[in-house]
C-alpha positions in Angstrom: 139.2 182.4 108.0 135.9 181.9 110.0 133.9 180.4 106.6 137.3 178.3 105.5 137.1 176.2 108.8 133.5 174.6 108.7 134.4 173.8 105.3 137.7 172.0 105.7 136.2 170.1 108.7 133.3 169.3 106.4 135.0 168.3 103.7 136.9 166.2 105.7 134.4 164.6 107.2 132.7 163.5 103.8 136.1 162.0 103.0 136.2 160.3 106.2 132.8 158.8 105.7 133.9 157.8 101.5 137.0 156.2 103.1 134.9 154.4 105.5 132.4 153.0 103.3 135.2 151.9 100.7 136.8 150.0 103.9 133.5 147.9 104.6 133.4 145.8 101.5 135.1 143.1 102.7 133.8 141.2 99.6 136.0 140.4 96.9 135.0 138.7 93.4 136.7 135.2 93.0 138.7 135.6 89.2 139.7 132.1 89.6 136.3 129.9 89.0 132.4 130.7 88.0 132.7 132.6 85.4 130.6 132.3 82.2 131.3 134.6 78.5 128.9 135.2 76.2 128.8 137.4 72.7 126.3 139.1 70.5 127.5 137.0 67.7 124.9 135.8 65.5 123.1 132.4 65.1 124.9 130.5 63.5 124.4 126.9 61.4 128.2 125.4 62.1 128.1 122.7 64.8 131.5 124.0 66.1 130.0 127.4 66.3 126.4 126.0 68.3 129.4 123.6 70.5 131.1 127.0 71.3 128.6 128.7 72.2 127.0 126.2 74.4 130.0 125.6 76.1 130.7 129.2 76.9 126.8 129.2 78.3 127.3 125.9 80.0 130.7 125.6 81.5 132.3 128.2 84.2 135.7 128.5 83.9 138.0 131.5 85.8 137.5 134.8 84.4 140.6 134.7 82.2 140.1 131.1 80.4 135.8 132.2 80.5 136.8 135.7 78.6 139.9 134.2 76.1 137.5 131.2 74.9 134.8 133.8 74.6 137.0 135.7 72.2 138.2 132.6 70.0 134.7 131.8 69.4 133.8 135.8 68.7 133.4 135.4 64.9 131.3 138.5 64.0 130.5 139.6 67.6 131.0 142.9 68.9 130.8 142.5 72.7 131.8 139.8 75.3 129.6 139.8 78.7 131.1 138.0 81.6 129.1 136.8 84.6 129.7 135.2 87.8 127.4 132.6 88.9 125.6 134.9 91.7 124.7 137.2 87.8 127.1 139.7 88.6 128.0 141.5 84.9 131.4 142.3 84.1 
């Protein structure tokens, strides 16, 4: 009984601390507007492919619209990066 106490109370106090840190990030990312898409699709010679993909470059949208236009304009891509504008990856 005498080694099961320090380690409840310790073990508790790590989740105490996890809680606490999980608690403080007050920040939230905004779905609704700044958001870019890109794909690894390759180059391609269509003008309403190079449109595509320079409006998916050019013009932030919300995360949803950003990631659905993305995914029209895949054609042989095999992944879709989002990005706020602060560069936080998604």
């Amino acid at each position: 009984m005498k080694k099961i106490s320090p380690l409840l109370i310790g073990t508790s106090l790590i989740f105490i601390t996890a809680t606490g840190f999980a608690d403080s990030s007050s920040t939230s990312t905004d779905l609704k507007s700044n958001w870019t898409c890109s794909t690894n699709a390759s180059s391609s010679s269509v003008s309403s492919d190079k449109d595509a993909d320079k409006q998916m470059s050019q013009n932030a949208k919300s995360a949803e619209e950003a990631f659905d236009f993305a995914s029209k304009n895949c054609r042989d891509c095999t992944k879709i990066t989002c990005e706020t504008s602060n560069n936080s990856t998604y």
